[in-house]
Phi, psi and omega in degrees: 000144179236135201217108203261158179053029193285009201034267172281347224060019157352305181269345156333291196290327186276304176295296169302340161285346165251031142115339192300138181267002122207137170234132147273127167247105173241147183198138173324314209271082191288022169272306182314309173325287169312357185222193281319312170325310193270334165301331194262341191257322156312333174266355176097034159256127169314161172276109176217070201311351162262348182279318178233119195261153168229129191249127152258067154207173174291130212310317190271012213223347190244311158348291129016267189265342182232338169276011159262013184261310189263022198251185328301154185243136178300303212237091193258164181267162112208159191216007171009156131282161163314322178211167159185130184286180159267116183266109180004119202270092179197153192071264181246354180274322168312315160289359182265006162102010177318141196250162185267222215358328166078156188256165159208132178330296168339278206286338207254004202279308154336292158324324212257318156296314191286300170295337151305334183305309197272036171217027179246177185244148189312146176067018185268137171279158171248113168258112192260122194196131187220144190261358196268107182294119183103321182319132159237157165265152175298132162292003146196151169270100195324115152121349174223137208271308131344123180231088169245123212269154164249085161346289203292358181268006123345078196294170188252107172137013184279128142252017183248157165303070210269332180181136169286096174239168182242140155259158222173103179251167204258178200264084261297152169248140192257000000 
């Protein structure tokens, strides 16, 4: 499982309590990282740095460079922000892949779904989940056969639009 943009690791944290055997955890935030790491060794996941990776760089940047090594994956997160700048590049945060551009939902989500298509395992899922009022996704995505907006993720007695999510199964290979 791959789970981007993951902040403390909340869906991380959720998948290995419901039995998954590697997660990736990627997040900008090397603080957000180290808490996910301790949140995941607080539920009893061992230090095993090929079951469970923790990245502190940026989602598209690892996608990029790391996630066809440690892929393919059944299962993908993203959980994006609306925006997120970009932090100055130097020392060890240039290496840690930090993008100058910084991301935005608009521009960068679609790009970002089309490289994942090629990290899902055939029939493998996406959960796409977003805070953007209004945001749509295009009815279809190169590399994945499936669109489904999920209704049902909404608790019940919420009236505001609070968030979007999608499912997105990759497309098979012939």
């Amino acid at each position: 499982m791959l789970n981007l943009f993951a902040y403390t690791g909340g869906f991380s944290l959720a998948a290995y309590r419901g039995g998954a055997i590697h997660i990736d955890t990627v997040d900008l935030s090397p603080r957000y990282v180290a808490w996910a790491e301790r949140n995941m060794q607080a539920a009893g996941a061992e230090d095993d740095r090929e079951r469970w990776g923790y990245f502190a760089m940026d989602s598209l940047a690892f996608v990029q460079r790391f996630a066809s090594k440690r892929g393919p994956y059944d299962f993908i997160i993203v959980d994006p922000p609306t925006f997120a700048r970009a932090r100055k590049k130097r020392g060890k945060a240039a290496k840690r892949g930090q993008s100058s551009k910084g991301f935005s939902l608009v521009r960068d989500a679609v790009e970002l779904l089309q490289e994942l298509a090629e990290q899902l395992s055939p029939g493998g899922d996406l959960l796409f989940v977003c805070n953007k009022r209004g945001f749509e996704l295009p009815p279809r995505i190169a590399g994945f056969a499936k669109i489904q907006i999920l209704e049902d993720t909404i608790p019940e007695g919420y009236q505001a639009d609070i968030h979007r999510a999608w499912l997105l199964t990759s497309a098979e290979l012939s």
